[in-house]
Structures are given as C-alpha cells and as structure tokens.
C-alpha positions in Angstrom: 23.0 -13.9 -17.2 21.2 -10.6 -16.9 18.0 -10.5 -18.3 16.4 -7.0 -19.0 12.3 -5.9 -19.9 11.3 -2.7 -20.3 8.3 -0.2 -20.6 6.6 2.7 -20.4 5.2 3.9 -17.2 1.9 4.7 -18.9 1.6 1.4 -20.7 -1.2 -0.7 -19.1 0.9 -4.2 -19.0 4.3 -5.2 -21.3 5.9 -8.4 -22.0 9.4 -9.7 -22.7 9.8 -13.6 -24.3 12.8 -15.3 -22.7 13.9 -18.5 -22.3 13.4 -20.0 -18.9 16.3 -21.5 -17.2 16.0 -24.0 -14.4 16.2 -22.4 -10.9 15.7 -19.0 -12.5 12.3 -17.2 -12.8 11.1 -15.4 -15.5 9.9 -11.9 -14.9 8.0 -9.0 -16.1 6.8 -5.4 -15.0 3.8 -3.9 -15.8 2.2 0.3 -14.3 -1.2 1.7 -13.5 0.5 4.9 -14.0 0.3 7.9 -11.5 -2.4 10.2 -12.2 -2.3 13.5 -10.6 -5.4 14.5 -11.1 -6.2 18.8 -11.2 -3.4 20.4 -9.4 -4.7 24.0 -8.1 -1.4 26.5 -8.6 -2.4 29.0 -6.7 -3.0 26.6 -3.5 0.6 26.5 -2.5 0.6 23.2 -1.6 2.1 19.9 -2.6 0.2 17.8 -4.6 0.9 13.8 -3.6 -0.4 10.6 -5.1 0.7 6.7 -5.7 0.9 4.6 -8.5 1.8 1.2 -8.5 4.2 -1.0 -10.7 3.7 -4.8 -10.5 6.4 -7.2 -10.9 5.4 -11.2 -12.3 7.5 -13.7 -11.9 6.8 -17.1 -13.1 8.4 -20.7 -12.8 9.0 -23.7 -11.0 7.7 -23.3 -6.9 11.4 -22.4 -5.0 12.9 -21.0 -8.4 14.7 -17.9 -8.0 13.8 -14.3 -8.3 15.6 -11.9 -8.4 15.3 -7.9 -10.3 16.2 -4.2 -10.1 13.5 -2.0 -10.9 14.5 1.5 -12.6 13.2 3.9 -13.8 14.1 6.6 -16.6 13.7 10.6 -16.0 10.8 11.2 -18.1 11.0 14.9 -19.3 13.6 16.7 -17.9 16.0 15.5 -15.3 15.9 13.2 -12.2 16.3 16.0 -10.2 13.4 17.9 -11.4 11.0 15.9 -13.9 9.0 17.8 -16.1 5.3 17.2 -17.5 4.4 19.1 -20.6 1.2 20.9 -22.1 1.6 22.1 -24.8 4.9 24.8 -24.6 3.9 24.9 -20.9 5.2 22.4 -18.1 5.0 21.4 -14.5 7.6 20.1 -12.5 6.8 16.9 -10.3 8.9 13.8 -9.4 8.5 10.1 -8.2 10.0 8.6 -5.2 10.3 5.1 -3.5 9.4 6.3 0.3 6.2 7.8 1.0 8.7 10.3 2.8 9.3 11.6 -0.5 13.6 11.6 0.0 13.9 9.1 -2.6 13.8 9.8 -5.9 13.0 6.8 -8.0 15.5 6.7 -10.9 18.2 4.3 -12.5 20.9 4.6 -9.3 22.6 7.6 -10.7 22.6 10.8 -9.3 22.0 10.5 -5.7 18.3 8.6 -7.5 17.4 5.1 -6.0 16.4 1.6 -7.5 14.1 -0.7 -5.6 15.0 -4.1 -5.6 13.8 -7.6 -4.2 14.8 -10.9 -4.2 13.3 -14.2 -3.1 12.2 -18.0 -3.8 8.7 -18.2 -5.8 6.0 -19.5 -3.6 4.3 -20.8 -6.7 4.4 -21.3 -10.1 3.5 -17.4 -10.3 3.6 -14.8 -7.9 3.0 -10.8 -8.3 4.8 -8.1 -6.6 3.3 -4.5 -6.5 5.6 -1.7 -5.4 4.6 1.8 -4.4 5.3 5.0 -6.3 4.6 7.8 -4.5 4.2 11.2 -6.9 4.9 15.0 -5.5 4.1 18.2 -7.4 5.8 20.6 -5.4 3.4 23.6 -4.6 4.8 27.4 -5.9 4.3 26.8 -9.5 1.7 29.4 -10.4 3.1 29.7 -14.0 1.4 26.3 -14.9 -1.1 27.2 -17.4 -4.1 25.6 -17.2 -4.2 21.7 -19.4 -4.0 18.1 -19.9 0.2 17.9 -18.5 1.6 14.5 -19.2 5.5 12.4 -19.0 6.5 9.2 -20.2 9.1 7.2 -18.7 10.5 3.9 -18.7 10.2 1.5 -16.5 12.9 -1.0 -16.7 13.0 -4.7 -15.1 16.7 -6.0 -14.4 16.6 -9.5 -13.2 
C-alpha cells in the first residue's frame, strides 16, 4: 500500500498520522528551505546554494523503508521555476546533483525523483538529502525585493 505525506518546501517540519504496519516504517519529510540570499543582476553570474530535506522514518529495528521524494514546480514550470516580487519575478530552479543537470521535480518532463530504500538501523533513523539551488545569471530585469516560491514537497513510501 502506498502511503503519501506532503508539504511545503518552506514549512519548517510537517506530519502525516498513519497506521504502522509490521515490517513497514512509517515516514515523514520535513525542509530548511533554500534561501538565496541577495542575488546581484548585473554580476552575470550564477547564483548557487543548498537546502536540505530530511526524511524520518520510524519503527521496529530491520523494518522496511522505502520512499520517493518529489517535488512540485513552484511558480512556473519545471523547466524554468519562477520566484515572485510583487508583479516582478526571477527565474531559478532546484536540482538533485550539485552538477546542476538534474532538475528535481515529480519524474515528468525529463525532471528527476530521488529515492532510497533500506532496513532501519533503529527504532528511528533520519535521512537528509541535498538540494542544490541555481539562479542562472543574465537576468538584469529583476527588480530589486524580497522574491519568494512555494512548492511541495511530497513523500511516497
């Protein structure tokens, strides 16, 4: 049975109530968020960061887990994410590899999932999972503001 939790990037921690199944661990996902901090327009240049989302798993020590985490595009499109200010906005996008070739999304698209699987070594284990942030440089339209996007993050397990 396919269990699903999900929430917002920005959101400090979530939960999801479930019933716990023998052999079967009980997860959840939680985000620091990615924070970009100022972002100079005229400099050209790519602006990178990390965030991190944290996977918990609780149950019985050997208990299975195993989850697929996605997530949705935000503003705009997978291809292109968009942060808004006001009527202004600034394109950015999130990615699994600190390569930056693999845009974090739901698995549609050409966009990537990141998934794990394994016994729990106790009764509760945490997972944290890199996501790596890109503005790409060459937007000098950006007005200057507080930009902000809100995706969700969701848990498949």
């Amino acid at each position: 049975m396919k269990k699903i939790q999900q929430c917002f990037l920005l959101v400090v921690a979530c939960a999801m109530v479930s019933v716990h199944a023998s052999g079967v661990a009980v997860c959840s996902v939680s985000s620091t968020g990615t924070a970009f901090g100022a972002f100079d327009t005229l400099s050209g240049g790519n602006k990178d960061v990390v965030g991190t989302i944290s996977v918990t798993c609780s149950g019985n020590v050997g208990d299975a887990a195993n989850y697929v985490i996605a997530l949705s595009p935000g503003g705009g499109s997978f291809a292109s994410r968009s942060m808004q200010a006001g009527g202004s906005q600034l394109s950015y996008n999130l990615y699994s590899d600190g390569a930056h070739t693999l845009i974090w999304g739901d698995g549609t698209g050409g966009t990537s999932t990141v998934s794990d699987s394994y016994s729990l070594p106790a009764s509760s284990s945490t997972r944290q999972y890199t996501v790596y942030g890109r503005i790409p440089g060459g937007q000098s339209g950006a007005v200057a503001g507080d930009y902000a996007d809100t995706m969700l993050i969701t848990l498949t397990y």
